[in-house]
N, C-alpha and C positions, 0 to 999 in steps of 0.2 A: 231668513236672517242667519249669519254665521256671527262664531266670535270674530271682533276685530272688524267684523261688517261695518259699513261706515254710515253714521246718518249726517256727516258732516260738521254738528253742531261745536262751535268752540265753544268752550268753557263762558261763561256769562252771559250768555241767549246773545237778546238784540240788545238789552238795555245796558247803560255802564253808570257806573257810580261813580264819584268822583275819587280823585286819590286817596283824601283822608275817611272817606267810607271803605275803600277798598281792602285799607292797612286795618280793621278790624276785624277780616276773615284771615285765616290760615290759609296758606297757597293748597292746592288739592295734592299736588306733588307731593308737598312735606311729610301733609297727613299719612297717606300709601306709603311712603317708604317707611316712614314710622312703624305704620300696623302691620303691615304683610307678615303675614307664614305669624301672627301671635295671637296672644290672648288680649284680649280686653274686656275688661272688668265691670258689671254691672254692681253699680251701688245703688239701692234705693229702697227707700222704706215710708209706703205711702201709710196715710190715716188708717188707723185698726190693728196695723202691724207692732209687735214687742219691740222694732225697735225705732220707732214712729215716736221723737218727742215733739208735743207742740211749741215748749216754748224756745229753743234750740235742736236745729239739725245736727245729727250726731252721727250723719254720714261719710264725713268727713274724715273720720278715725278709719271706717273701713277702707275709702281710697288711700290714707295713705299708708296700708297694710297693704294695698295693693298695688301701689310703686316699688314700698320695697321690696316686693317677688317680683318684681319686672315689666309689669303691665304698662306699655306703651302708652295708654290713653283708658278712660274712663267714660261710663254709661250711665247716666241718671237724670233724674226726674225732681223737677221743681227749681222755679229760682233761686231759692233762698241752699239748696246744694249745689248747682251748678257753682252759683259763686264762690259757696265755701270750698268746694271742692278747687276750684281751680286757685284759687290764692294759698290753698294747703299745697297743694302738688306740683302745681307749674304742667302738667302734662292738660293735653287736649281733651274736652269733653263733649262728646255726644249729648246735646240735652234738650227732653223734652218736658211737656207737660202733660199729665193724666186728669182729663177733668171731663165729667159727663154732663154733655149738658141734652137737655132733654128734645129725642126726635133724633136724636144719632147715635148710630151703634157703634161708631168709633168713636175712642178718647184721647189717644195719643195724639198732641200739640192738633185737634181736631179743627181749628179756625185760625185767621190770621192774627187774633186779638194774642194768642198764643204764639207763635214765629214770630210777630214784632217784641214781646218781651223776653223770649231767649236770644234773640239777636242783639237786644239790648244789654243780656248779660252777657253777652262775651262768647256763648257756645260757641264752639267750633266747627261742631257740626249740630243743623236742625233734622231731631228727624222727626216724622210724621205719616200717621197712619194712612196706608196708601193702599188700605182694602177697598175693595166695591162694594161696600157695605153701603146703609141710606145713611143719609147725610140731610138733618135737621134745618139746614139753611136752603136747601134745592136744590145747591148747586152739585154737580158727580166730582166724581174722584180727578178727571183731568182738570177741568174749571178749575179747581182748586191747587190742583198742584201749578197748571198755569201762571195764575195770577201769584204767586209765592216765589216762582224765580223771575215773572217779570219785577215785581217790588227788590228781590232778591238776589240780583243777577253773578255776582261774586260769593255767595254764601255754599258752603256745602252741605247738601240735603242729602239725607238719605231715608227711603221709603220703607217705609217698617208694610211687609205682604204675606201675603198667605197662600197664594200659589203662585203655577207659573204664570197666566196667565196677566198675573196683579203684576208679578215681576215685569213684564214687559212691557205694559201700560207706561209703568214709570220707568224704564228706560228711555223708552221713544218721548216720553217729555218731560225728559232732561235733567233725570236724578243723577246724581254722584254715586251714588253706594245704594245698593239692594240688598235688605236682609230678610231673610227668612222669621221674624221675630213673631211673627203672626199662626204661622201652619200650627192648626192645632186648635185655635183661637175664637174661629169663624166656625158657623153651623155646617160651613160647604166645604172645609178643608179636613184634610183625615186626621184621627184622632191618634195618638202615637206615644207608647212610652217613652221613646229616647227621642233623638234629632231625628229632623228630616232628610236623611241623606239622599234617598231620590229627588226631592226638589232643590237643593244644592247642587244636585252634580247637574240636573239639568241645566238651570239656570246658566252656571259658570258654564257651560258647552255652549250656551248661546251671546251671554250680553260681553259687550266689550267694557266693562266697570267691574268693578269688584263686588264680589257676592259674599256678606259678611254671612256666617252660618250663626246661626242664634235661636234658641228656644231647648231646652229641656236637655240642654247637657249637664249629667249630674257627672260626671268622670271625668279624669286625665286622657284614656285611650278613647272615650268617645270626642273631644275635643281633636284628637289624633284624625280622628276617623273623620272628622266631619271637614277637616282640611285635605287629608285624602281625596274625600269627592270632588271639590276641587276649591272648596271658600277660599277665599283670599283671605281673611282673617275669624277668629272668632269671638262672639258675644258669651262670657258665662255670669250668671247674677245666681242665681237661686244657691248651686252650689258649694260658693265660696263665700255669699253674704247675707243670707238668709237664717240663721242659726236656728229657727221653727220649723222651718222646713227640713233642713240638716238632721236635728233634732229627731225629729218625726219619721224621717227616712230609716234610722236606725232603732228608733224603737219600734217601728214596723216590724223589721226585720225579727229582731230580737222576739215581740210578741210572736212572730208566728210560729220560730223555732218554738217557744214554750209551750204555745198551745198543741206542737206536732208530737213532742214530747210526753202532756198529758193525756193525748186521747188514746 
């Protein structure tokens, strides 16, 4: 396989939707010229989390703190933000759903009961956990991604993996966007303070789609770096929308100075 190798597939497999199904996806084009060479913003704040209200999503404030820095398109999780999200901002959204259900080790948008109702809210883009993890219903990781663009054949999917190997699985059937959001994640993937710059750069040397880089960028220059290897665009949430983790990160810091001070 080289970049730009061809597996032939057009855009919508074999099945077509009709036109007025069709005007509810974003053209793939639009999306990529949108994202390329930026940032895009993850908002989400699942149960447990400070900033996790049950009786209003309050996510909605950080996306659009993160339009007005310039963030092309937006990443989060749950109906009830996708929507609010996208009627606050107008920009396109990545949305999935985090929900465990028991007998599978993936959660992200992990069944179809999930893809049919962010497709029903509007996402722009589904994305979905596309490890080789087990899977509580029998069926593997392609099964599943299969039957998701035959129902879905104008939708833009992108495979949330954890290595390369996952990466190319869902290339060859027929994802739009590969992100790395996984490495790190999985028992079998390396464990790693910052991004994974060697399985981005790999990745991008091989698939002809865009390899969004995502997971564990806390900085500006690593967001740099991790387009450097070669992402086509990148995923940041923890850093910019997280303020417990933020938080945490610098009294880290700060305790350790003090305790190097008093010994």
């Amino acid at each position: 396989m080289c970049k730009n190798g061809g597996r032939g597939r057009g855009f919508g497999g074999k099945a077509r939707l009709n036109g007025r199904k069709e005007e509810l996806f974003m053209k793939k084009e639009e999306l990529f010229e949108r994202i390329k060479g930026q940032v895009i913003v993850s908002c989400q704040a699942v149960a447990g989390e400070p900033l996790y209200v049950e009786e209003k999503s309050i996510m909605y404030l950080m996306a659009r703190a993160a339009k007005q820095a310039g963030a092309p398109a937006i990443r989060t999780s749950s109906i009830r933000d996708v929507v609010a999200i996208r009627e606050e901002t107008g920009l396109p959204v990545i949305g999935l759903i985090k929900i465990q259900y028991e007998g599978f080790e993936s959660y992200i948008t992990p069944t179809m009961k999930e893809v049919d109702q962010l497709a029903a809210a509007g996402a722009e883009v589904i994305a979905l956990d596309c490890t080789h993890r087990k899977r509580g219903d029998g069926k593997d990781v392609r099964e599943f991604i299969t039957q998701v663009r035959e129902k879905y054949p104008q939708a833009i999917l992108m495979a949330d993996i954890s290595t390369y190997e996952e990466g190319i699985t869902a290339w060859e059937l027929g994802m739009d966007l590969v992100g790395t959001t996984m490495s790190g994640y999985t028992a079998y993937s390396p464990r790693l303070e910052g991004p994974d710059y060697e399985l981005v750069k790999k990745l991008s040397a091989t698939l002809d789609i865009p390899v969004i880089g995502e997971g564990r960028i806390h900085s500006p220059e690593q967001a740099v770096a991790v387009l450097e290897a070669g992402a086509f665009a990148v995923v940041v949430g923890g850093a910019i929308t997280r303020p417990l983790e933020i938080a945490g990160r610098f009294i880290k810091a700060v305790s350790g100075r003090n305790g190097e001070q008093g010994s």
